[in-house]
C-alpha positions as CSV (number, residue, x, y, z in Angstrom):
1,X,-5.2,-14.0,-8.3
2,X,-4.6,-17.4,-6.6
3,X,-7.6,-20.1,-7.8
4,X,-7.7,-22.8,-4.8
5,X,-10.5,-25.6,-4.9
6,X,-13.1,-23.8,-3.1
7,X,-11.9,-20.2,-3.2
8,X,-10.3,-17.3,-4.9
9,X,-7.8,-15.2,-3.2
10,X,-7.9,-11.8,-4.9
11,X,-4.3,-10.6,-5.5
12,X,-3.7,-6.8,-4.3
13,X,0.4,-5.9,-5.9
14,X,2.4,-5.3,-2.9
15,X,0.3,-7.5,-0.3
16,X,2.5,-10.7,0.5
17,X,1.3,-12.9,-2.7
18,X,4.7,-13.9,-3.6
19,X,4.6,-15.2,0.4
20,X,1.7,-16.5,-0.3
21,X,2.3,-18.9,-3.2
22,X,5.6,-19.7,-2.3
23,X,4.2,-21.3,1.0
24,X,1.1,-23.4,-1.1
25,X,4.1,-24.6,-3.0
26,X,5.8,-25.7,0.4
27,X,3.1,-27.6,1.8
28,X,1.5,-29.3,-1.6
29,X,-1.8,-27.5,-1.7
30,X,-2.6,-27.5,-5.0
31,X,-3.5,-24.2,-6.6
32,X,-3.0,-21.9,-9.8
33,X,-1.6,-18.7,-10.1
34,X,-4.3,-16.4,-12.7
35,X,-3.0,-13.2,-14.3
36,X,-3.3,-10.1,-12.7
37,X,-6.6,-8.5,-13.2
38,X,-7.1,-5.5,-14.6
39,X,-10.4,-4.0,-16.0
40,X,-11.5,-2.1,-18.6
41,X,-12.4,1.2,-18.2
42,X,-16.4,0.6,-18.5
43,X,-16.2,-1.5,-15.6
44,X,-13.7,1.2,-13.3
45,X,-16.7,1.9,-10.7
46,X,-18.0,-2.1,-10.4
47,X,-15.8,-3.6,-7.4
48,X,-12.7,-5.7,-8.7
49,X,-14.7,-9.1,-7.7
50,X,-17.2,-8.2,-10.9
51,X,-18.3,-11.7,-12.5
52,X,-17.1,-10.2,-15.7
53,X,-13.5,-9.8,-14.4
54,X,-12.7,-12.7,-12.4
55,X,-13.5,-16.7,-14.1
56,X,-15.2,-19.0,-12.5
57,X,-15.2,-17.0,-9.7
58,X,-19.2,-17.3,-8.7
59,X,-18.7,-20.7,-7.4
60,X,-15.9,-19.9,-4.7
61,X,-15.4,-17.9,-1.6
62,X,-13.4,-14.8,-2.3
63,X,-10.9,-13.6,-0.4
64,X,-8.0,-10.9,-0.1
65,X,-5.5,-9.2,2.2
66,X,-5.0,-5.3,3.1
67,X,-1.8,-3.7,4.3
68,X,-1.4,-1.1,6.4
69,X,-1.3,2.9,4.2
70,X,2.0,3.5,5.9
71,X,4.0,0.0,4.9
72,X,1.7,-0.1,1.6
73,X,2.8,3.8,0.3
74,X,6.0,3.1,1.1
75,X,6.3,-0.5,-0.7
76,X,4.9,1.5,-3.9
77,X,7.0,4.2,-4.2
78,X,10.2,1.4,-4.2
79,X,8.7,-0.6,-6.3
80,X,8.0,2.2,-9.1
81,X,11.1,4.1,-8.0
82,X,13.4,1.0,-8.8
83,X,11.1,-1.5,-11.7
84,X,11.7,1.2,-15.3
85,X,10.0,-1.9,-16.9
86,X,7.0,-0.8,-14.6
87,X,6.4,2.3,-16.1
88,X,6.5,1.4,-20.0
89,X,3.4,-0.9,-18.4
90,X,1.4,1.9,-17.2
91,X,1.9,3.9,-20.1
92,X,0.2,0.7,-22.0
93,X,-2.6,0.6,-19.6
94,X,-3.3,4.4,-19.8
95,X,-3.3,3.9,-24.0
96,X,-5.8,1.3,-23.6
97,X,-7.6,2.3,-21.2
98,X,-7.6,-0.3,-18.4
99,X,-7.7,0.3,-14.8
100,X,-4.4,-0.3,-12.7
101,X,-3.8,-0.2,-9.0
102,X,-0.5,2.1,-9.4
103,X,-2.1,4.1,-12.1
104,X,-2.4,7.5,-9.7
105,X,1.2,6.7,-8.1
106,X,2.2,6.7,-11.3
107,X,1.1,9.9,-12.4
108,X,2.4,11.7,-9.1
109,X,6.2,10.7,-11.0
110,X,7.7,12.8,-12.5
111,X,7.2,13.0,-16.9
112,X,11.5,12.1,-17.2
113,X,11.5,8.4,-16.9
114,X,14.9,9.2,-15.1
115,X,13.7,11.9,-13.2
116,X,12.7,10.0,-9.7
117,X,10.8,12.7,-7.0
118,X,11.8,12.3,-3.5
119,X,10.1,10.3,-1.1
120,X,8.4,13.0,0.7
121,X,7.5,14.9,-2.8
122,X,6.0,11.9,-4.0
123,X,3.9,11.4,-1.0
124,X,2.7,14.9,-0.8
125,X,1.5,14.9,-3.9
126,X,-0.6,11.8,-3.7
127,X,-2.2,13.0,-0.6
128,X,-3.4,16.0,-2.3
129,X,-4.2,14.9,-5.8
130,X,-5.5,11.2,-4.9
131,X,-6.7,11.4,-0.6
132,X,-7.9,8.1,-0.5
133,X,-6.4,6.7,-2.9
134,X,-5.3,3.1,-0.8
135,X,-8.5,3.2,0.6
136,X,-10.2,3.0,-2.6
137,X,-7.9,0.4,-4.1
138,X,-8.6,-2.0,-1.2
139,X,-12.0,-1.1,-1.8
140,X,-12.6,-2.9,-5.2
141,X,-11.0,-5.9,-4.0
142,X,-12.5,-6.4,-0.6
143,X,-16.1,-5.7,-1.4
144,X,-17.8,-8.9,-1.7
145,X,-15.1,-10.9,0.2
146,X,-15.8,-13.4,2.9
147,X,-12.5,-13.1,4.1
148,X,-10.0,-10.0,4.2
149,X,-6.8,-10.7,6.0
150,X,-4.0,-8.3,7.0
151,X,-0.3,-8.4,5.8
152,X,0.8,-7.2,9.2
153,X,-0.8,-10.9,10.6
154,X,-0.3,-12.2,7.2
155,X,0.8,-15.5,8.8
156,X,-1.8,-16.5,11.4
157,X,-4.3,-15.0,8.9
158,X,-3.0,-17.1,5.9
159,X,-3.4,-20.0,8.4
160,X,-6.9,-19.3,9.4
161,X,-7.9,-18.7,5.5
162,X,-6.4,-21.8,4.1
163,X,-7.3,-23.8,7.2
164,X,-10.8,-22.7,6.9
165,X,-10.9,-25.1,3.5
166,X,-9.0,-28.1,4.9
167,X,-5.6,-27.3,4.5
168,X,-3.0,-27.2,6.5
169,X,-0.3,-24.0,5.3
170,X,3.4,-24.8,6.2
171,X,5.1,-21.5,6.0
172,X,8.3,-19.7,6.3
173,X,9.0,-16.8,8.0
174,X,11.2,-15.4,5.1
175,X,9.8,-12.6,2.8
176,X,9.8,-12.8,-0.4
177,X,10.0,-10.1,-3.0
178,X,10.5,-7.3,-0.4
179,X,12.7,-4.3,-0.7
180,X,14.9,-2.5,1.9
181,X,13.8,0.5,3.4
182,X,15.7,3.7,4.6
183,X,12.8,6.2,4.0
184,X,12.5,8.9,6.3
185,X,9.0,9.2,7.4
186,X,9.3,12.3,9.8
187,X,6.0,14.9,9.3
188,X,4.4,12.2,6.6
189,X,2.5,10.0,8.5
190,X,0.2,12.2,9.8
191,X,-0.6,12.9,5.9
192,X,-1.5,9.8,4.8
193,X,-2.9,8.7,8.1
194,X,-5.9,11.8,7.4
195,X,-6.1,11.2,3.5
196,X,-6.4,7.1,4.2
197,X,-8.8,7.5,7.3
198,X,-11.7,4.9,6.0
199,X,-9.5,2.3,5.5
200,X,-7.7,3.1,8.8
201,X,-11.7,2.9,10.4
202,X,-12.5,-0.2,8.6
203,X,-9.5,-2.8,8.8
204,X,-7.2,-1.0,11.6
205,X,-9.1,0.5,14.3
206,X,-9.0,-1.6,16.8
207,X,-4.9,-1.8,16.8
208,X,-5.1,-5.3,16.4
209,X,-2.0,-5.8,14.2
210,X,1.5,-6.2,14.4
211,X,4.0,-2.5,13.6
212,X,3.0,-1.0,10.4
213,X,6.1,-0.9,8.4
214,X,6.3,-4.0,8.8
215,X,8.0,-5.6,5.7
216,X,6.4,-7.7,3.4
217,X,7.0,-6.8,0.4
């Protein structure tokens, strides 16, 4: 999470944070970076904004930013098709118990830790064991928030969000922490469109963002 004066911005993995923080650096707008939060187990069905999982955070606006189910499943399956560190950390957060964002993703691997499924596999899978799954992620962080911004607009909405607390964010356009793509989408989207339909309803409806795969990181 990022702790500014008069607000918390509520870190989602894979949603522009490294963007983010590298931009407060650039213009001087002091800030500090928490550890990502994960919760126990007892507090899996209490939104991710919880008193008990976030400090000091009663006293400040929240905020957080969504990305689009199409750009977002994709950035995931990189990131835990190419990070092996990753995975010895989700087998530590399964052994203890504590909730993780890439938990399911996870699980819809393969057991050989070098033993990759394809692209499409993977996303098949997650549709069918986990619909919803995005949706419910974004869920625990944006309930409660006074602000949710989107990655796609990531940089007017960053503006309007930090501006909103008397600051002024000079950014860069470069992105930070993003991967390549050269996934072929063709037949998936129409998957993952269905199974991430309330998140699609709530933040997306009304079209007003820029292409969905666009890259962020």
């Amino acid at each position: 999470m990022i702790i500014l004066r008069d607000a918390v911005i509520l870190h989602v993995p894979r949603t522009g944070g490294n963007w983010l923080i590298h931009n407060l650096r650039l213009s001087g707008i002091p800030h500090e970076v928490g550890e990502w939060v994960t919760l126990p187990r007892n507090l899996y069905r209490k939104p991710i904004l919880d008193k008990h999982a976030i400090p000091d955070g009663g006293s400040r606006s929240r905020a957080c930013f969504v990305r689009h189910p199409i750009s977002y499943y994709e950035s995931v399956w990189k990131m835990l098709a190419n990070v092996r560190s990753l995975r010895s950390f989700m087998i530590r957060c399964r052994r203890h118990g504590h909730w993780s964002p890439f938990l399911d993703p996870y699980r819809c691997f393969n057991r050989r830790v070098d033993d990759v499924p394809e692209f499409r596999e993977w996303v098949l899978r997650m549709t069918s064991r986990f619909p919803g799954w995005a949706s419910g992620v974004f869920d625990r962080y944006a309930r409660g928030c006074q602000f949710v911004g989107r990655v796609e607009n990531i940089e007017s909405d960053a503006s309007d969000l930090i501006g909103g607390l008397g600051f002024e964010l000079q950014y860069t356009s470069r992105k930070i922490n993003a991967i390549p793509s050269n996934l072929n989408w063709h037949g998936l989207e129409s998957a993952v469109l269905d199974s991430e339909r309330e998140m699609i309803d709530r933040w997306y409806a009304n079209g007003n963002y820029h292409h969905p795969k666009a890259r962020s990181g």
